[in-house]
Residue frames relative to the residue before (quaternion, step in Angstrom):
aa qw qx qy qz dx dy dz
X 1.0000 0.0000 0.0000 0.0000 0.00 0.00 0.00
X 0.0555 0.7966 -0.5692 -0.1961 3.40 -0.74 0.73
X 0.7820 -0.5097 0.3378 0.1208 2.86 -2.14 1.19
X 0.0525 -0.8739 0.4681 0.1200 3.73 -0.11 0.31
X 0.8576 0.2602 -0.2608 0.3590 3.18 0.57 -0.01
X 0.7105 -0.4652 0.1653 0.5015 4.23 -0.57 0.95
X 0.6694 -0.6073 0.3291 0.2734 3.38 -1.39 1.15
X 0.4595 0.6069 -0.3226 0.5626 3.18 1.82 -0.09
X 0.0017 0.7865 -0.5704 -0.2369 3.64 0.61 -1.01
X 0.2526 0.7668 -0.4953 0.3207 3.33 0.59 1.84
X 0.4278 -0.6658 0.5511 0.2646 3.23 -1.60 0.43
X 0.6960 0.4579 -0.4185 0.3617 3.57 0.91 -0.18
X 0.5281 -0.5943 0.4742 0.3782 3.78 -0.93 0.96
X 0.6098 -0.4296 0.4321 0.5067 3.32 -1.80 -0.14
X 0.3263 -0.8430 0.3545 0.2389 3.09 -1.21 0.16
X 0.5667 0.5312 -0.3925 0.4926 3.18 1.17 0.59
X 0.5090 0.6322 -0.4400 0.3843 3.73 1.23 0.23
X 0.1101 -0.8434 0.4798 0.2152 3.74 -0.86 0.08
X 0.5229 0.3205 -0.3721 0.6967 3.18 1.71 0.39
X 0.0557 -0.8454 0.5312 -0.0061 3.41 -0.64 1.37
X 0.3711 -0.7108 0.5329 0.2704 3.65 -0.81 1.81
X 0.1663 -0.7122 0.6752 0.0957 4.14 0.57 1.44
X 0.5878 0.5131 -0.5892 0.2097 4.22 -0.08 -0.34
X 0.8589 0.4300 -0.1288 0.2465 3.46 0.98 -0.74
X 0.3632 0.7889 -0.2028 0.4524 2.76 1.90 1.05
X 0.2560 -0.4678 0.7343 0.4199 4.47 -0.02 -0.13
X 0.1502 -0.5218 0.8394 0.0219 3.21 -2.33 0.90
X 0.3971 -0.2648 -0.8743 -0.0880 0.66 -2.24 1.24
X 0.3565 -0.7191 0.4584 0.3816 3.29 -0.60 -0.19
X 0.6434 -0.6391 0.3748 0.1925 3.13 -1.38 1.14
X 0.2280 -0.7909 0.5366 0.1862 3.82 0.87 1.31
X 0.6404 0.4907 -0.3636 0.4658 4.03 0.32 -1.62
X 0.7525 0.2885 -0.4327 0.4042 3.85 0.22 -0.63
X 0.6294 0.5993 -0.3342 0.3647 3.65 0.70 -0.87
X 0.8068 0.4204 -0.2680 0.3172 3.32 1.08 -0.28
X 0.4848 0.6921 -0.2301 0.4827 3.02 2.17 -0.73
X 0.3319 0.6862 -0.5691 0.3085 3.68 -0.36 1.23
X 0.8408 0.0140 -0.2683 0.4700 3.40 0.83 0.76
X 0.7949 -0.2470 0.1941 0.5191 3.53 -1.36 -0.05
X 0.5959 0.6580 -0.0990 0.4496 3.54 0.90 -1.37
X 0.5792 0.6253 -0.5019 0.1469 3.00 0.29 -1.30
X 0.7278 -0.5632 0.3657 0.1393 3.29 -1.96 0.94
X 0.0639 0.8831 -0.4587 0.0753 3.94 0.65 0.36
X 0.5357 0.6779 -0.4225 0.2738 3.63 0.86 0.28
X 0.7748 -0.0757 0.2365 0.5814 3.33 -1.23 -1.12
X 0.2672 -0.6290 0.6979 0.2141 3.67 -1.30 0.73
X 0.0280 0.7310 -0.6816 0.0185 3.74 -1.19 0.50
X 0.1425 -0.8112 0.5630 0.0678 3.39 -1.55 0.67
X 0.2258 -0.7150 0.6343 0.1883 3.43 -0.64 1.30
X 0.1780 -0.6595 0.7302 -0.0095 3.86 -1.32 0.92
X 0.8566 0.1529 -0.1775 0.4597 3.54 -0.37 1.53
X 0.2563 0.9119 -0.3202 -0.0121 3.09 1.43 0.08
X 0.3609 -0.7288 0.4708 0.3419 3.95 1.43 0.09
X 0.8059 -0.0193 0.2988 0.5107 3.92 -1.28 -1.20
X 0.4274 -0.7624 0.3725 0.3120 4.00 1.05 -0.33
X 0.3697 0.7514 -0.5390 0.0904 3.43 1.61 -0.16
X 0.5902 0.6981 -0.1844 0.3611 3.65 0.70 -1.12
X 0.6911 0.5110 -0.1754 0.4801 3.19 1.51 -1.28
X 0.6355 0.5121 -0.2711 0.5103 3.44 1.45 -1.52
X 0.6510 0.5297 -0.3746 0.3940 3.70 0.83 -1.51
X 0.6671 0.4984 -0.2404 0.4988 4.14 0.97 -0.31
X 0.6776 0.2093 -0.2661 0.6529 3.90 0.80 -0.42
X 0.5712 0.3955 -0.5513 0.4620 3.96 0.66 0.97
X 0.7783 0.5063 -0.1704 0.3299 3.28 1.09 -0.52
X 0.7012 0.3029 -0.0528 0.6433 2.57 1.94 -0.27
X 0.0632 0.8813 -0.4519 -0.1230 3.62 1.61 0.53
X 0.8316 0.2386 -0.2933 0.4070 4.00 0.74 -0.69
X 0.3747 0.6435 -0.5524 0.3745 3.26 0.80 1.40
X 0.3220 -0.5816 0.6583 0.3532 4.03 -0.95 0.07
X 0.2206 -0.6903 0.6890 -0.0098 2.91 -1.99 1.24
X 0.1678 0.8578 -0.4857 0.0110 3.84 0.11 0.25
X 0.0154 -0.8179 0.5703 0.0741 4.20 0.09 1.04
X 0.1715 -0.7660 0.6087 0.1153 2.90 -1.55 0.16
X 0.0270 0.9290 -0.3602 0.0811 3.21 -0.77 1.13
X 0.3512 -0.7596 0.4722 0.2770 3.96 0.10 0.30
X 0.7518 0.4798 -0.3257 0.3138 3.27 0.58 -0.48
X 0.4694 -0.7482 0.2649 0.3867 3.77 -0.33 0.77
X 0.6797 0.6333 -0.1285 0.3471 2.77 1.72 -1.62
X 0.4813 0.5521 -0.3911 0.5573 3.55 1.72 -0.87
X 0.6688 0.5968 -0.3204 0.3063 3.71 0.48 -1.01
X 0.6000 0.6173 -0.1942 0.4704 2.89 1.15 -1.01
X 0.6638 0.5649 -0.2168 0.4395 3.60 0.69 -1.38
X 0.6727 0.6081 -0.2868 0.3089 2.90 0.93 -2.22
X 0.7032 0.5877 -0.2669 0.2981 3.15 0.64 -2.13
X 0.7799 0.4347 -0.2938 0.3413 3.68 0.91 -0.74
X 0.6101 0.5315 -0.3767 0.4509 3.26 1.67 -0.04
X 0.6864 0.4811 -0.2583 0.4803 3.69 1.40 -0.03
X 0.3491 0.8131 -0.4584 0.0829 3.26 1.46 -0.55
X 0.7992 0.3175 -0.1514 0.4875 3.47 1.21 -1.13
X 0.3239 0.8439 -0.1717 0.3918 3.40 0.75 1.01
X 0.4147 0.8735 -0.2482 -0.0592 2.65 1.02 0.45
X 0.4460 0.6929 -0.4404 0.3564 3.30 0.87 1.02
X 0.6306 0.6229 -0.2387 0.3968 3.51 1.74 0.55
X 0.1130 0.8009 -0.5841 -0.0676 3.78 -0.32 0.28
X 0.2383 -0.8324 0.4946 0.0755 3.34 -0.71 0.97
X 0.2952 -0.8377 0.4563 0.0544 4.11 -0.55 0.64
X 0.1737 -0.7386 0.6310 0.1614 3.55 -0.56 0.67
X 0.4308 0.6882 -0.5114 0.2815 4.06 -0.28 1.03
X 0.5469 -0.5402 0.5034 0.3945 3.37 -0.98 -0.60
X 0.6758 -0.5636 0.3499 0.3213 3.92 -1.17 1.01
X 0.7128 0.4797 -0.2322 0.4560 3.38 0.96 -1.71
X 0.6933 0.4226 -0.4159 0.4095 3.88 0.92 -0.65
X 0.7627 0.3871 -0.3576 0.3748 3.19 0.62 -1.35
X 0.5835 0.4504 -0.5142 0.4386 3.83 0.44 0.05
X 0.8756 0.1967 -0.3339 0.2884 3.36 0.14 -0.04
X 0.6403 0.3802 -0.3317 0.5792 3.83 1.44 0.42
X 0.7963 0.2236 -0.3699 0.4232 3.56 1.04 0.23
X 0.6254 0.3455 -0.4802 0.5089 3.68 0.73 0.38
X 0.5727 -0.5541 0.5503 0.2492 3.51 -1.82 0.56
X 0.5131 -0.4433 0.4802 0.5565 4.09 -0.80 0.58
X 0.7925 0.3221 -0.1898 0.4818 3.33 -1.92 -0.24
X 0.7241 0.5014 -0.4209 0.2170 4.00 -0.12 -0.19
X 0.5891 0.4378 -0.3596 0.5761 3.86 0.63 -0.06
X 0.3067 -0.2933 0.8663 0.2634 3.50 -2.23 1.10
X 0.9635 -0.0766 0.1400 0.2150 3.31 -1.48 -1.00
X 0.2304 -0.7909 0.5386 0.1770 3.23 -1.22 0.74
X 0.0521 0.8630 -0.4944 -0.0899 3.67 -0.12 0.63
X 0.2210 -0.6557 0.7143 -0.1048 3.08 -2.01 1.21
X 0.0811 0.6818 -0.7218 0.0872 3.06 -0.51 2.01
X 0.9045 0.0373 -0.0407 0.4230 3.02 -1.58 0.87
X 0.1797 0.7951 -0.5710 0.0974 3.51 0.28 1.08
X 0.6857 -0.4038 0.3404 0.5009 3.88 -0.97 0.23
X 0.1006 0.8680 -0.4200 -0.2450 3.45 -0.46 0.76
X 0.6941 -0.5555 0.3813 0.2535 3.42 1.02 1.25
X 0.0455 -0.9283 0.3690 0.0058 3.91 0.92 0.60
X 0.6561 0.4555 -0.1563 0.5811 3.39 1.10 -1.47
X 0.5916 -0.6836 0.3946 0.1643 3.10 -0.81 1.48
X 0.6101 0.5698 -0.2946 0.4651 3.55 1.22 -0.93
X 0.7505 0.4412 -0.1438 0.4706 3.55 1.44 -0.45
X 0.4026 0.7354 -0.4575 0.2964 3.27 1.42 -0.22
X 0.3309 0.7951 -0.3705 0.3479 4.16 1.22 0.11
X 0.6800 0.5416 -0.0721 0.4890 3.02 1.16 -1.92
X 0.7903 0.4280 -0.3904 0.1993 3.28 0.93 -1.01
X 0.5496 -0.6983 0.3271 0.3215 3.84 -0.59 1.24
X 0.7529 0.0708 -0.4668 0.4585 4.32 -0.20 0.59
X 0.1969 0.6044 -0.7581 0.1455 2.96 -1.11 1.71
X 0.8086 -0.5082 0.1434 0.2595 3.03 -1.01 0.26
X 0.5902 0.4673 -0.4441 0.4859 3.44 1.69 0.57
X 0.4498 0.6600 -0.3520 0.4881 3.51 1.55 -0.32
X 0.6362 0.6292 -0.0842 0.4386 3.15 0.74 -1.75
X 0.6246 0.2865 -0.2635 0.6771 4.31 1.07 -1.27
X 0.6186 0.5962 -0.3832 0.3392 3.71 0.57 -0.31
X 0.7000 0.4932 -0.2260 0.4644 3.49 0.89 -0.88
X 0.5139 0.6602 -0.3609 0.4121 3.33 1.60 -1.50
X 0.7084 0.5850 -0.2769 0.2815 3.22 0.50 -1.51
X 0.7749 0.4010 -0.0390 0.4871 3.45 0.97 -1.77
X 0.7701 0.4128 -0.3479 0.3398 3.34 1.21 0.43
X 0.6564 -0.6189 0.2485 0.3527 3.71 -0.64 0.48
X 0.6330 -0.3535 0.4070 0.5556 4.02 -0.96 0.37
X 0.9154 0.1908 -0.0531 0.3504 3.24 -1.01 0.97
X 0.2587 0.8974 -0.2221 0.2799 2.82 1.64 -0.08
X 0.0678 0.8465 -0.5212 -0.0850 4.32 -0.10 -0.31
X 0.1419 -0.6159 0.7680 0.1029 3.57 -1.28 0.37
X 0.0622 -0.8115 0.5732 -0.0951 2.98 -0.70 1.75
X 0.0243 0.7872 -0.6146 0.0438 3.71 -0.83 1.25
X 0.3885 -0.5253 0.7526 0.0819 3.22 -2.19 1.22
X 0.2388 0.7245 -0.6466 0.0042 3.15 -1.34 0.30
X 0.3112 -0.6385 0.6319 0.3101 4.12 -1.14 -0.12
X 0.8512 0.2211 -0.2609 0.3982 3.50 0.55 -0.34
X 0.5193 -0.7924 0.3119 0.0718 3.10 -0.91 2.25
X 0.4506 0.5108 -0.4561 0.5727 3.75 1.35 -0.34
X 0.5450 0.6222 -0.4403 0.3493 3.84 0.47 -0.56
X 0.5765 0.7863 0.0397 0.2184 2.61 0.92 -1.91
X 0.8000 0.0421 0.0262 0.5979 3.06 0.32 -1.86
X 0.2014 0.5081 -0.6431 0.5364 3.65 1.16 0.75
X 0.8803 0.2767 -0.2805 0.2641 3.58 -1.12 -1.20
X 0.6683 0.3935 -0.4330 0.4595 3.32 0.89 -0.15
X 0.6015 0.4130 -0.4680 0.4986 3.73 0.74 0.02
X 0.5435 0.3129 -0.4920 0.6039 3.93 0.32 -0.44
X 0.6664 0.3861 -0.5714 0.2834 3.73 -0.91 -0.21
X 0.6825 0.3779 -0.2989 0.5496 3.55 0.74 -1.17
X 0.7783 0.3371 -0.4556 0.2701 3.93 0.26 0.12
X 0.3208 0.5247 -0.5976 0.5144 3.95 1.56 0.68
X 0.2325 -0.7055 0.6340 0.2152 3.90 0.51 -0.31
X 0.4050 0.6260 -0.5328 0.4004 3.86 0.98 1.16
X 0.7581 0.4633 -0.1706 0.4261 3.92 1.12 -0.82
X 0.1336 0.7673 -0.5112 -0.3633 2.73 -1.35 -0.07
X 0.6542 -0.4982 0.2785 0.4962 3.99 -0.81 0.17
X 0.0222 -0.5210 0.8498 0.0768 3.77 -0.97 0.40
X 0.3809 -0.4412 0.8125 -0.0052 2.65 -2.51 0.88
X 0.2956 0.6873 -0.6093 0.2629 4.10 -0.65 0.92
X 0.7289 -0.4802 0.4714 0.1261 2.72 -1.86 0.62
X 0.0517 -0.7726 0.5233 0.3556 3.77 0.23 0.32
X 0.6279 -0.3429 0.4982 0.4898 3.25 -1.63 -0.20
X 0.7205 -0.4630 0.4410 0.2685 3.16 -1.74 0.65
X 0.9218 0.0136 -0.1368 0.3624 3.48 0.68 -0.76
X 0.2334 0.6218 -0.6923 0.2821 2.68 0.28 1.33
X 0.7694 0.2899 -0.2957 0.4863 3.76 0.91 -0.33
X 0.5972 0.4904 -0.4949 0.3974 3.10 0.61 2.09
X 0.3616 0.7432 -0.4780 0.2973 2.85 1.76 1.00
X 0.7570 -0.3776 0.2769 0.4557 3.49 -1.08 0.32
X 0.6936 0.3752 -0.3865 0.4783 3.97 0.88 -0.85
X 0.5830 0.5466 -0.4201 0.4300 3.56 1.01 -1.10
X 0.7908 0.4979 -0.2391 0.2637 3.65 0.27 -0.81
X 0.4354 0.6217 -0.2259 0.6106 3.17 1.89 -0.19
X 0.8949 0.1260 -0.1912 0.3830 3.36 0.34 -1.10
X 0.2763 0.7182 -0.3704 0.5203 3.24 2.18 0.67
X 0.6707 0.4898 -0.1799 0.5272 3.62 0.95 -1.33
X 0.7353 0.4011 -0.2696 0.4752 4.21 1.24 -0.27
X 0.1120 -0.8468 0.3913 0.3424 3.23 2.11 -0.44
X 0.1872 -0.6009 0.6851 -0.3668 2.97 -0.24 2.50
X 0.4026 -0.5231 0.6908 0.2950 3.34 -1.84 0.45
X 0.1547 -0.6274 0.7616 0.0494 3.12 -1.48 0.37
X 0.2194 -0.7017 0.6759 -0.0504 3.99 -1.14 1.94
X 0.1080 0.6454 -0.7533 0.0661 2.74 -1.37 0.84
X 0.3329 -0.7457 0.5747 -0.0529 3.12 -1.79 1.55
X 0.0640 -0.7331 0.6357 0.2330 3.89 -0.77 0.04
X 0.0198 -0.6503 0.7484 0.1290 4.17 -0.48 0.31
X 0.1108 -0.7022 0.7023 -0.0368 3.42 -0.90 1.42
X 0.1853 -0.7665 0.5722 0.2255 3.80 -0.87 0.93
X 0.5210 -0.5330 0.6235 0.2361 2.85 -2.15 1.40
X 0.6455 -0.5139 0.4505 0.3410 3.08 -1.96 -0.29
X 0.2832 0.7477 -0.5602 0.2165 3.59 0.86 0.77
X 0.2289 -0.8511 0.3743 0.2884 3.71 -0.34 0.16
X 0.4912 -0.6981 0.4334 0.2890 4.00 -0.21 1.72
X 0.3934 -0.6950 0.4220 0.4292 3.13 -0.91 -0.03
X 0.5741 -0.4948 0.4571 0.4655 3.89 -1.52 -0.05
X 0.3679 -0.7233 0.5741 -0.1087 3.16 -1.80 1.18
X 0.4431 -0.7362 0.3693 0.3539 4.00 0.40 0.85
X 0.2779 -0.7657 0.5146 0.2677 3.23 -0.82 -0.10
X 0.3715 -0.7753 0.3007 0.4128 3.67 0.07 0.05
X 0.2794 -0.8178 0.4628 0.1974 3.53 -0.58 0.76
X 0.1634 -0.9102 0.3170 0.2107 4.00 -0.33 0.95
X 0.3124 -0.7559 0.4639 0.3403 3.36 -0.23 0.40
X 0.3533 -0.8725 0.2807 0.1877 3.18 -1.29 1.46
X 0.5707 0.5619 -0.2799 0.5294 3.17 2.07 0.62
X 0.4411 -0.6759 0.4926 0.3255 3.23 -0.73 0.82
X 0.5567 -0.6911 0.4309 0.1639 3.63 -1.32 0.89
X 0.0608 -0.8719 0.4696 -0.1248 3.33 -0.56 1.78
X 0.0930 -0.8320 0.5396 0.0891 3.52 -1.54 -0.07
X 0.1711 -0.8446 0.4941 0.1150 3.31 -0.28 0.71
X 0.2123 -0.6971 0.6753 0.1139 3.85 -0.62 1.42
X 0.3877 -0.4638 0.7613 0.2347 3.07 -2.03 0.42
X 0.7194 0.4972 -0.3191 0.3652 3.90 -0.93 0.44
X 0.2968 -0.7239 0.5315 0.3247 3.46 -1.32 -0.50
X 0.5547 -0.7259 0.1569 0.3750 3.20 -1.07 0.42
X 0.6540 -0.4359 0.3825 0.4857 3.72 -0.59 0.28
X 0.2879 -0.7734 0.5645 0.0150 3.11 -1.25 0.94
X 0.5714 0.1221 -0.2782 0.7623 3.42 1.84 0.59
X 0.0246 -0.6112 0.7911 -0.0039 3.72 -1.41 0.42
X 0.0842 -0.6444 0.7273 0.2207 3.06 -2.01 0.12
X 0.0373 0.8208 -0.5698 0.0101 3.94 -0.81 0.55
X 0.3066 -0.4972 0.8116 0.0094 3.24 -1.77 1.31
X 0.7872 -0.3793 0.4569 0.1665 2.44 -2.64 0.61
X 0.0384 -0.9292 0.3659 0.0339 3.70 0.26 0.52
X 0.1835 0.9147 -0.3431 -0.1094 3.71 -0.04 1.02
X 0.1689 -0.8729 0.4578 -0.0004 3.78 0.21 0.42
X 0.4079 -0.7085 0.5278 0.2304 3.52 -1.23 1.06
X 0.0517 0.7980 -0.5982 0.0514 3.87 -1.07 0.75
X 0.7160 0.0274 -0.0095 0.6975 3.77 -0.81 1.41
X 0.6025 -0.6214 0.2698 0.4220 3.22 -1.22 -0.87
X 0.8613 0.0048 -0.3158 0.3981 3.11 -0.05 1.68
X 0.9158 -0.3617 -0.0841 0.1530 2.93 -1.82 0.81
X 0.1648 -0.6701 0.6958 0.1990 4.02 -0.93 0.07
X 0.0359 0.7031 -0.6970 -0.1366 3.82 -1.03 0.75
X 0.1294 0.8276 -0.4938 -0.2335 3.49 -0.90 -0.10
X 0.5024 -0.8090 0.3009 0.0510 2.85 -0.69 1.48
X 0.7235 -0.1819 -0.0007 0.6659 3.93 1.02 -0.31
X 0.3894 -0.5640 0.6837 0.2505 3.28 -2.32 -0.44
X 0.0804 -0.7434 0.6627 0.0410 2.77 -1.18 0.31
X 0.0394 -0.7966 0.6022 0.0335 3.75 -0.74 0.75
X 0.7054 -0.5376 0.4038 0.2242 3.03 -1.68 1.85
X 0.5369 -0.5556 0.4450 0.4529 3.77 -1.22 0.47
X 0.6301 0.6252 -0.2961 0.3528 3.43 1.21 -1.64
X 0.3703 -0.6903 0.5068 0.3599 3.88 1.51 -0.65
X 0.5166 0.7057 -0.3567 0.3285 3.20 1.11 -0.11
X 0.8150 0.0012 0.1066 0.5696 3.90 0.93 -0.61
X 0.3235 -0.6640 0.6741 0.0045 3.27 -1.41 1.44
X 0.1849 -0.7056 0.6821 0.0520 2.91 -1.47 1.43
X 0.0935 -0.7878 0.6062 0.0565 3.60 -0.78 0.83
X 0.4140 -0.6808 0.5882 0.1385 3.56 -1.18 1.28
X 0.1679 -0.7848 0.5850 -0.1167 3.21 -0.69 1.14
X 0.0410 -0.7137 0.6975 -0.0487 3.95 -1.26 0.96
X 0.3178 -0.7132 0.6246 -0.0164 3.46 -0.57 2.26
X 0.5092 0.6255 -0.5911 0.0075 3.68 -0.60 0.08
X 0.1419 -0.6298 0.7592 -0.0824 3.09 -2.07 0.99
X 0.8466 -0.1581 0.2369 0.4496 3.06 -1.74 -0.43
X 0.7494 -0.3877 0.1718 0.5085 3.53 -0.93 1.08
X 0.6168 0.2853 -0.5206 0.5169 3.72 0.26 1.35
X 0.0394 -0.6673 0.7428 0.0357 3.23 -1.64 1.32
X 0.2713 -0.7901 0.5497 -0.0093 3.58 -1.28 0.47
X 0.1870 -0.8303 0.5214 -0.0618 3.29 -1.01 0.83
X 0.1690 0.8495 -0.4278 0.2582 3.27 0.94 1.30
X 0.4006 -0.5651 0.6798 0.2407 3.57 -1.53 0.39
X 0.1964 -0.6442 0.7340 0.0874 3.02 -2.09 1.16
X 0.1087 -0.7388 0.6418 0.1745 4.00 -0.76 0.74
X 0.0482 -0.6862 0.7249 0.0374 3.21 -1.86 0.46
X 0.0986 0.6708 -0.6648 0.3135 3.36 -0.47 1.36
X 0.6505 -0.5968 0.4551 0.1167 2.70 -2.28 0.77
X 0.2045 -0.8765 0.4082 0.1525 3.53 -0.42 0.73
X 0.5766 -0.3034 -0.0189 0.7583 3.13 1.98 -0.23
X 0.8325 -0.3795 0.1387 0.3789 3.09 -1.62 0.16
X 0.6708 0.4498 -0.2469 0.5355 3.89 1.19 0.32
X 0.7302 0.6111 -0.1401 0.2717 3.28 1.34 -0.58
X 0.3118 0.8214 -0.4325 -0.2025 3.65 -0.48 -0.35
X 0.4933 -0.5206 0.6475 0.2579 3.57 -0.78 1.12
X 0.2008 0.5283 -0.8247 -0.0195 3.17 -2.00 0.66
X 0.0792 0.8718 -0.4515 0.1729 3.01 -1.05 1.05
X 0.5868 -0.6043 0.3836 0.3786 4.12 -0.71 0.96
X 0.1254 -0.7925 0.5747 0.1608 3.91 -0.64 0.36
X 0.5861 -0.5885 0.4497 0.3285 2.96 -1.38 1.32
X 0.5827 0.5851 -0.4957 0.2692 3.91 0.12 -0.32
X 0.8281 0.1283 -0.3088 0.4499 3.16 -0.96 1.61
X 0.3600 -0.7825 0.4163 0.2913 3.28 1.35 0.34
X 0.1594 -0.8502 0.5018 -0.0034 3.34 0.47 1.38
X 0.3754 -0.7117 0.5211 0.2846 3.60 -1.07 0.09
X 0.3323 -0.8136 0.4368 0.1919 3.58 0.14 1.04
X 0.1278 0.6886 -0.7136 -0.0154 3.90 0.47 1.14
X 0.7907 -0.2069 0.4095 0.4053 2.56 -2.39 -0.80
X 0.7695 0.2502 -0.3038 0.5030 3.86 0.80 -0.75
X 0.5355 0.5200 -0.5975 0.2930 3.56 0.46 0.38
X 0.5629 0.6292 -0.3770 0.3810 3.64 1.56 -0.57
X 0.5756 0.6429 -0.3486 0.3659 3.01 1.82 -0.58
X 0.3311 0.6476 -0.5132 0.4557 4.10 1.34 -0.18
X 0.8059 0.3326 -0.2575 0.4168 3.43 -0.13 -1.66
X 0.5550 0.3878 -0.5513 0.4875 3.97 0.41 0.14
X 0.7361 0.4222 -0.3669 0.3812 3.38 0.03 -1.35
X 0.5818 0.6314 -0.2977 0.4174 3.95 0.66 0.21
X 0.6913 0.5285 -0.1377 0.4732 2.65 1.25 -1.48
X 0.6867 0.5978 -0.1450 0.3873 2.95 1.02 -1.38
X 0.6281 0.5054 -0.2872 0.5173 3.47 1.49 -1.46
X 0.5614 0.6404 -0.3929 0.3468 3.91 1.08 -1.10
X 0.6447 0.4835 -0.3386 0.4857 3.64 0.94 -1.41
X 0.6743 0.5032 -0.4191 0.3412 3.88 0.33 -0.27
X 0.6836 0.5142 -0.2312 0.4635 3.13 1.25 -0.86
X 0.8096 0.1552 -0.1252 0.5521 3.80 1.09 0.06
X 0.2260 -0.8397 0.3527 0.3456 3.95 -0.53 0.94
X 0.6284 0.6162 -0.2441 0.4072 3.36 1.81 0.61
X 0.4763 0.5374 -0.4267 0.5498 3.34 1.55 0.45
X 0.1689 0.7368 -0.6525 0.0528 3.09 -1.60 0.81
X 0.5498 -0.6367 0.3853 0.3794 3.88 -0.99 0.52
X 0.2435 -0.7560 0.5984 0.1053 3.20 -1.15 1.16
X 0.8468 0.0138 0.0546 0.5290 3.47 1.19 -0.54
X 0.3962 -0.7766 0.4898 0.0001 3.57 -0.24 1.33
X 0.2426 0.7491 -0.6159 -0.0262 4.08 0.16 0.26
X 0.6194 0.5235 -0.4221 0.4051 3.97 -0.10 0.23
C-alpha cells in the first residue's frame, strides 16, 4: 500500500515553498503552520486571492501588508509561472494551482479568511453561459461559510452585466451586505485592468461585507491514506476488446477512456476521468502481474491524485471491465 500523505502526516505545507504541491497534505490545511518558518513569521489575517493572473496585485498586498497571509489560487500554468517570480521573496505568500470552488471549501477551515478577492474573473458573456460565471449564489453561501465575522469577498471587474449579477446573488444568500469603497489603487493596475484602462472602459468594483446571518456548514474532504487496490485471482488476457467506458461511483462518475499494454506484456495502463463535485481528475489505472497467479490493479501515484470515494471508483470500474475480458479472473481482495 502506498502512503499518501507526508511522513509527518500533516496538514501544514512546507514552509519555505511558495508554490505549494497542496495535493499532498490532510485539509484543511493548517495555514498558521505552513507559514511559520522564521523568527518573523506572518501570523495575521489569512486572505485569498482567486484568479490571481502574473501576481502583481498579489505581491503589491503581502508588501503592504508583510504580517498578513496571502494564499492565490490559480489554474493557469503560465500565470503560475510569472506569479512565482514576482513573490519569490515573500515570504508571506503561497500560491496553488486548483480550482476556487474546491480549494475554498477543502482547503480553508470555516471562519478562516478576512477577504476573498476576485479581480477580473472570466465573465462568461453569452447569455447561454452566464452558469459558469463563478459569484453566484452557491459560490457566494460557500465563501460566507469559510470566512471570518466581518469578513468581505471583494471583486473588480469591466464588465457591468457581471457586475450587477454579483451584487444581486450576494444580496439573495441573504449573508452580505453591499459596501460602496474606494478600491485600492492597485488593483486597477493589473494587466486586465490596464488593457481595458488603455480603451477607456469603466472598471466596478464591489465589497460584499458579511452580516451576522449564519451560512450554512460545508464537508470537508476526508483523504484516504492508501492508494486504492484489488487483487485478481488469474492472469491477464492476452487478447481484450475495449470501448469508451462510463459508470456511476459514490457520487459521481469514473470514465475510462483507453489501454495501453507494456512492451514486456506484463501490465496495462488504463486512462481514467474522476469527476465529481467541483473536482475532476485525470488519473492512471495499472494492471500487472504480481506473481504467476496474481493481478494487482491499482491507483498510480502520478499526478498526485486525490484518493476520493470516486477516484476508488477507477479501480472498480477496471476491475470490473478485467472480469469481461477473461471467464477465469475474479476478485480476491477489494481494498478501496
Amino acid at each position: 500500500m502506498t502512503d499518501l500523505t507526508p511522513s509527518a502526516n500533516t496538514h501544514a505545507l512546507e514552509p519555505a515553498a511558495r508554490f505549494a504541491n497542496w495535493q499532498q497534505y490532510l485539509f484543511p490545511i493548517d495555514w498558521r503552520s505552513s507559514f511559520a518558518h522564521a523568527a518573523d513569521a506572518p501570523a495575521g489575517d489569512l486572505h485569498l486571492e482567486i484568479g490571481f493572473g502574473d501576481g502583481r496585485y498579489t505581491a503589491f498586498r503581502a508588501q503592504e501588508l508583510p504580517q498578513e497571509r496571502f494564499v492565490g489560487v490559480e489554474l493557469s500554468g503560465a500565470s503560475i509561472h510569472r506569479a512565482r517570480k514576482r513573490v519569490a521573496a515573500l515570504a508571506n505568500v503561497k500560491l496553488l494551482k486548483t480550482n476556487a470552488q474546491f480549494a475554498v471549501q477543502h482547503l480553508f477551515a470555516p471562519h478562516s479568511l478576512r477577504s476573498i478577492t476576485v479581480n477580473f474573473p472570466d465573465p462568461w458573456p453569452k447569455e447561454k453561459h452566464t452558469h459558469h460565471r463563478l459569484l453566484r449564489v452557491p459560490f457566494l453561501t460557500l465563501a460566507a461559510s469559510r470566512l471570518q465575522a466581518g469578513g468581505e469577498v471583494r471583486l473588480a471587474t469591466d464588465h457591468p452585466a457581471y457586475f450587477e449579477q454579483a451584487r444581486t446573488e450576494a444580496l439573495e444568500t441573504g449573508l452580505y451586505r453591499l459596501e460602496n469603497r474606494e478600491p485600492p489603487a492597485a488593483v486597477f493596475e493589473t494587466k486586465y485592468a490596464l488593457k481595458w484602462r488603455a480603451k477607456g472602459n469603466p472598471l466596478y468594483y464591489q465589497v460584499f461585507a458579511r452580516n451576522d446571518t449564519a451560512p450554512p456548514s460545508y464537508p470537508i474532504l476526508q483523504r484516504s491514506q492508501v492508494m486504492a487496490h484489488a487483487l485478481l485471482t488469474g492472469s491477464l488476457p492476452t487478447e481484450m476488446t475495449f470501448a469508451k467506458i462510463v459508470s456511476e461511483y459514490a457520487d459521481g462518475h469514473v470514465i475510462l477512456h483507453e489501454v495501453t499494454r507494456s512492451i514486456s506484456d506484463s501490465q496495462l495502463l488504463i486512462r481514467a476521468t474522476i469527476d465529481e463535485h467541483n473536482l475532476r481528475q485525470q488519473v492512471l489505472v495499472s494492471a500487472r502481474a504480481k506473481d504467476q497467479d496474481t493481478i494487482i490493479v491499482s491507483l498510480e501515484p502520478f499526478g498526485d491524485p486525490l484518493v476520493t470515494e470516486v477516484c476508488k471508483g477507477a479501480v472498480h470500474a477496471v476491475c470490473e471491465w478485467l472480469m469481461t475480458q477473461s471467464d477465469v479472473l475474479r476478485v480476491r481482495e477489494r481494498c478501496y
